[in-house]
C-alpha positions as CSV (number, residue, x, y, z in Angstrom):
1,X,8.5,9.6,-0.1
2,X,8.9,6.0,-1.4
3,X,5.9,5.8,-2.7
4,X,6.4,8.7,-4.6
5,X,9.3,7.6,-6.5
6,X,7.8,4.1,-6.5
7,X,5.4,5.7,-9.1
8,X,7.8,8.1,-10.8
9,X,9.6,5.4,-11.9
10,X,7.0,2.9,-12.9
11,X,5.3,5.6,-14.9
12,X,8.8,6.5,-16.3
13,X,9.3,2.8,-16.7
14,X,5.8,1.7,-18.5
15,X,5.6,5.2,-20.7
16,X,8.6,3.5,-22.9
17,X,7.8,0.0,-22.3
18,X,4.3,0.4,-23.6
19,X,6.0,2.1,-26.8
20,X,8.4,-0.7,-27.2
21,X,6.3,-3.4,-26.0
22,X,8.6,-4.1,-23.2
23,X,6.1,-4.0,-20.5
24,X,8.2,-1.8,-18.4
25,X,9.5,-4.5,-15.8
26,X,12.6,-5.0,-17.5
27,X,13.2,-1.1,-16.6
28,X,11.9,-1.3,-13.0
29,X,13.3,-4.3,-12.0
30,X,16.9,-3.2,-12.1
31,X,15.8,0.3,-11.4
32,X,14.3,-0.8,-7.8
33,X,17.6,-3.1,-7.0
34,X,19.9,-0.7,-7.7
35,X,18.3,1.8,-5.5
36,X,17.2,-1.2,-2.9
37,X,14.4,0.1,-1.9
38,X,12.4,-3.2,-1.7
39,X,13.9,-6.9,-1.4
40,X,14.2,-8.8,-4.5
41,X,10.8,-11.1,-3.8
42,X,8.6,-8.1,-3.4
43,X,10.2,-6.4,-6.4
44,X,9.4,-9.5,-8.4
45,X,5.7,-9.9,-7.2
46,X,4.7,-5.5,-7.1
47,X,6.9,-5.1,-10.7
48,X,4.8,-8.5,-12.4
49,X,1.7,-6.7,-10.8
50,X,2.5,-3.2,-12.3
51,X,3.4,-4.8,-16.0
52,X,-0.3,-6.7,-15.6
53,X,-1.8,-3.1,-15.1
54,X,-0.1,-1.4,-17.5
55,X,-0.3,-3.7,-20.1
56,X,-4.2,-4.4,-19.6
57,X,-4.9,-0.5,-19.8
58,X,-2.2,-0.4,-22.9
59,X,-3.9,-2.9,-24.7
60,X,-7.6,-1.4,-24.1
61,X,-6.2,2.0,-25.4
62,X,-5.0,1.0,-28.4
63,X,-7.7,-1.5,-29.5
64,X,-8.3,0.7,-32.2
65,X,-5.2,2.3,-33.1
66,X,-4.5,0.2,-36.7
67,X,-1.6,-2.3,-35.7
68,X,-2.4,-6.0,-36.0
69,X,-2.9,-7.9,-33.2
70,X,-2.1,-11.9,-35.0
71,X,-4.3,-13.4,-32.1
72,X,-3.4,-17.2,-33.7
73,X,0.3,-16.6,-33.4
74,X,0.1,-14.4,-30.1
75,X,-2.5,-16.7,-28.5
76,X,-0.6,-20.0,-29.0
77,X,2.7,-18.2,-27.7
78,X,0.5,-16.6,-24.9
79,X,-0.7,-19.9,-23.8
80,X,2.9,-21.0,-23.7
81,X,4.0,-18.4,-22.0
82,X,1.2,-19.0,-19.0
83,X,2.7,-22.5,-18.7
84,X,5.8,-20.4,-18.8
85,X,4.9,-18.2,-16.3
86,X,3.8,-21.2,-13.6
87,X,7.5,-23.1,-14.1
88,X,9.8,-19.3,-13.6
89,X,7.4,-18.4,-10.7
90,X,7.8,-22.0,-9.2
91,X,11.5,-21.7,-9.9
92,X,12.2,-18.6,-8.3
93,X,10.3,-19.5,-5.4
94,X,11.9,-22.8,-5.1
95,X,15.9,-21.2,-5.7
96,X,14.4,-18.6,-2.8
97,X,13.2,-21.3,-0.6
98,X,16.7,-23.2,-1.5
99,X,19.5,-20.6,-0.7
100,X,17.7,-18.0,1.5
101,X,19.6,-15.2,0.3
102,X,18.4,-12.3,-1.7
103,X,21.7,-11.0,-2.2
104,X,22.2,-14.5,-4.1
105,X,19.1,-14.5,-6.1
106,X,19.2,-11.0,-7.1
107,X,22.9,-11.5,-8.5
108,X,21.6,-14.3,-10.9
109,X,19.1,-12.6,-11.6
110,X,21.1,-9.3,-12.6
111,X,23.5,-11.7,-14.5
112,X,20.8,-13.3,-16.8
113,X,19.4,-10.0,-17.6
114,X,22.6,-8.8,-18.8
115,X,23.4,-11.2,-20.8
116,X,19.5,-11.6,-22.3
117,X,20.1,-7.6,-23.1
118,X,23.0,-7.6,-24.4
119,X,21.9,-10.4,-26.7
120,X,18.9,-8.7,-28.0
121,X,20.9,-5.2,-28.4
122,X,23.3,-7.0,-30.6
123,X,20.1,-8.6,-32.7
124,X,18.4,-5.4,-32.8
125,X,21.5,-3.6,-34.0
126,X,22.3,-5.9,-36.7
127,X,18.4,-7.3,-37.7
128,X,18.5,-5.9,-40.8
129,X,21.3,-7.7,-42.3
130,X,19.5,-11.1,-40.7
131,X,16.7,-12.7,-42.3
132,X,13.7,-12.9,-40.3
133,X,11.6,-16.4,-40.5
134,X,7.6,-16.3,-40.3
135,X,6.7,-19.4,-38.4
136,X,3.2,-20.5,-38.7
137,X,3.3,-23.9,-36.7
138,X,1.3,-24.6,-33.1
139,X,3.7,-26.4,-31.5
140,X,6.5,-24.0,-32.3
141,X,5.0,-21.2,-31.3
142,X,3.9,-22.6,-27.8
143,X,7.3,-23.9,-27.1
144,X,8.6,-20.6,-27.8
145,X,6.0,-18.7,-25.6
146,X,7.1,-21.3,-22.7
147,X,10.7,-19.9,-22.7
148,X,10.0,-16.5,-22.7
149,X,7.5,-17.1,-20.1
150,X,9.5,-18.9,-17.7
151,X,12.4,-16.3,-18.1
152,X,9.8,-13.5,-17.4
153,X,8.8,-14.9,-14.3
154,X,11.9,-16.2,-13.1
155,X,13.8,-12.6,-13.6
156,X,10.1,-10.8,-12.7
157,X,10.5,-8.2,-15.6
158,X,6.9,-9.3,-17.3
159,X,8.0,-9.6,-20.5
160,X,10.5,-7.2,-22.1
161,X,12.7,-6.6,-25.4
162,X,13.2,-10.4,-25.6
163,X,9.9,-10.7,-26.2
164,X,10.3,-8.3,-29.2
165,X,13.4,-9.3,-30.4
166,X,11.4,-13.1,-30.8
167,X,8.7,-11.5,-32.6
168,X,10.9,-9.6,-35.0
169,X,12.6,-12.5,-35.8
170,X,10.6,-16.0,-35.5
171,X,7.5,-14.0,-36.7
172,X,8.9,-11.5,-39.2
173,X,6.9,-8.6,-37.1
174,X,7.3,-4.7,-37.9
175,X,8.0,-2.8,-34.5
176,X,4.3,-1.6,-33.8
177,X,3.0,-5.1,-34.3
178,X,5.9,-6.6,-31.8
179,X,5.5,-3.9,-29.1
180,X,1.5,-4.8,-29.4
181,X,1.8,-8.4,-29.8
182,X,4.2,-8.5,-26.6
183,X,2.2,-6.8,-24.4
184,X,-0.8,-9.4,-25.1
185,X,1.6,-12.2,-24.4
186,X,2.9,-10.8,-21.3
187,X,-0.8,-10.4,-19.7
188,X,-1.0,-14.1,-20.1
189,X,2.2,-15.0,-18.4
190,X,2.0,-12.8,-15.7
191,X,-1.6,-13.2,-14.7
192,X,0.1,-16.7,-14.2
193,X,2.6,-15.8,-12.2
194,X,0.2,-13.8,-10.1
195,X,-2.3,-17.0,-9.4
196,X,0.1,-19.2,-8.7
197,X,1.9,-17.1,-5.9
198,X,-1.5,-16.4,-4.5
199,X,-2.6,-20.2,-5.3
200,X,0.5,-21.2,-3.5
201,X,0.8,-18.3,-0.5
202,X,4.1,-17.1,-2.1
203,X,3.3,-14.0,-2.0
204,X,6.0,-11.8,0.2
205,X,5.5,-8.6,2.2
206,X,5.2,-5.5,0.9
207,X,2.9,-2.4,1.9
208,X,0.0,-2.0,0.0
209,X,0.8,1.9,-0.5
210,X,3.8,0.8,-2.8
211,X,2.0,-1.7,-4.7
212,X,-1.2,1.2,-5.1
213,X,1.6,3.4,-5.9
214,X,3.3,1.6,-8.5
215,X,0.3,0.0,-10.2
216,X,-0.8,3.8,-10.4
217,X,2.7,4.3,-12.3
218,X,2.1,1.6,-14.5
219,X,-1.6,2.8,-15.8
220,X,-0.5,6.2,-16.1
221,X,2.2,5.2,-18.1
222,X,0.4,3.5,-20.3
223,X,-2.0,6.1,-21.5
224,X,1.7,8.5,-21.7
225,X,3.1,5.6,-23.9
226,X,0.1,5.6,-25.8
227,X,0.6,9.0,-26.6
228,X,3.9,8.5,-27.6
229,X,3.6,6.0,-29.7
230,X,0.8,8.1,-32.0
231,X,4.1,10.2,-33.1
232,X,6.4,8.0,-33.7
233,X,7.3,5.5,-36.9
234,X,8.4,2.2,-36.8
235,X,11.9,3.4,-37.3
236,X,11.5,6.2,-34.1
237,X,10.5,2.7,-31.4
238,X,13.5,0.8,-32.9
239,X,15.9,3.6,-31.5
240,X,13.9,3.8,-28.2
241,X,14.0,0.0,-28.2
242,X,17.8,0.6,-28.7
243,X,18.6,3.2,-26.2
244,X,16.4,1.2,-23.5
245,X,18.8,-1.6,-24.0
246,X,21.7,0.6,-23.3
247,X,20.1,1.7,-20.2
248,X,18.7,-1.8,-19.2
249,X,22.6,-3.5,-19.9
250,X,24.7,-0.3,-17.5
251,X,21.3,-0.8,-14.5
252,X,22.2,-4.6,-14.6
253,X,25.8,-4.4,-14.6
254,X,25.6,-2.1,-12.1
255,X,23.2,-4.7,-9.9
256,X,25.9,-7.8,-10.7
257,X,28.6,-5.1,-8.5
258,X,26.0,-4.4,-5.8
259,X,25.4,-8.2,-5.5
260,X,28.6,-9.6,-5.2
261,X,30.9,-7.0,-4.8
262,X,29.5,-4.0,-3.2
């Protein structure tokens, strides 16, 4: 039965996160917490492996579909975001290691991603009226692909609106091209993430049925999201974007309660 709606809500999750170029883990992150089905460290590690899957199979779907993939920009932010990847992983294992309470780690966790939404909701909302910039420098760009990658793989959501939301405006990207460009960056950082807790025997307990089932949930939703995102205009992923925020920022709040109220 867990298994089950392990997968219903990672192919729930990755159908709109492979629109929006969120990855999906920022939706099935919160999603498993609130419902507790798993502790936090193997929420983390099977949610990073599910975004890996999805995005992979996203990516070799829509090789051909017309939107620009700016491999100079995305590689040099993708390399930043593997070094990224390595410091949140390292991080999160450490803070684990430090306070030995999951109850503790998940609230920070929950509180981060609030306030990361809520930022990028009130960008998204207001973009228009905000002049974009279109960095073309190295350097930049791998500093930038650091931060997102360390916040990735310290909160375990693979990627998410963030990533977007930097794209839009450091990069001066449409929609399309963000949601693609995003999901290349966050195969980098969470490949990553994924050596370095097998490099360093982090990796926590789970069942193998749950990981099967979610990866499942997270290919499937791919080729759904691929679908999807055929039909729909620039303007049609902003509102998705939009109205996953909304649902991202009430899942965490909710999460902050369980963790340190509830």
């Amino acid at each position: 039965m867990i298994a089950i709606l392990l997968f219903l809500i990672c192919i729930t999750a990755s159908s709109v996160g492979a629109v929006v170029g969120a990855g999906g883990g920022v939706i099935i992150k919160p999603a498993l917490d609130m419902f507790g089905l798993l502790p936090v460290a193997t929420v983390s590690f099977c949610s990073g492996c599910t975004v890996l899957g999805m995005s992979i199979s996203s990516l070799i779907r829509n090789r051909r579909d017309g939107i620009k993939l700016q491999l100079r920009t995305s590689t040099a932010l993708a390399i930043g975001a593997v070094a990224g990847g390595l410091l949140g992983q390292s991080l999160f294992d450490h803070l684990m290691e430090f306070f030995g309470n999951e109850r503790l780690i998940g609230a920070i966790q929950s509180i981060i991603l609030t306030i990361i939404m809520i930022l990028v909701f009130l960008y998204v909302c207001k973009k228009d009226n905000i002049k974009s910039k279109k960095i073309d420098n190295i350097f930049v760009s791998l500093i930038i692909g650091l931060v997102l990658g360390m916040t990735s793989a310290f909160l375990g959501i693979g990627g998410g609106p963030a990533n977007v939301a930097v794209l839009f405006y450091f990069f001066s990207m449409n929609a399309k091209e963000a949601a693609k460009n995003s999901l290349y960056i966050i195969i980098f950082s969470q490949l990553a993430s994924l050596f370095l807790a097998l490099g360093s025997k982090t990796v926590p307990k789970f069942q193998w049925i749950y990981l099967i089932s979610m990866i499942a949930g997270g290919i499937s939703g791919a080729m759904v999201g691929s679908m999807i995102s055929k039909k729909m205009d620039n303007t049609g992923v902003e509102k998705l974007l939009k109205g996953l925020l909304i649902l991202i920022i009430i899942m965490d709040s909710y999460n902050i309660l369980k963790y340190t109220v509830l």
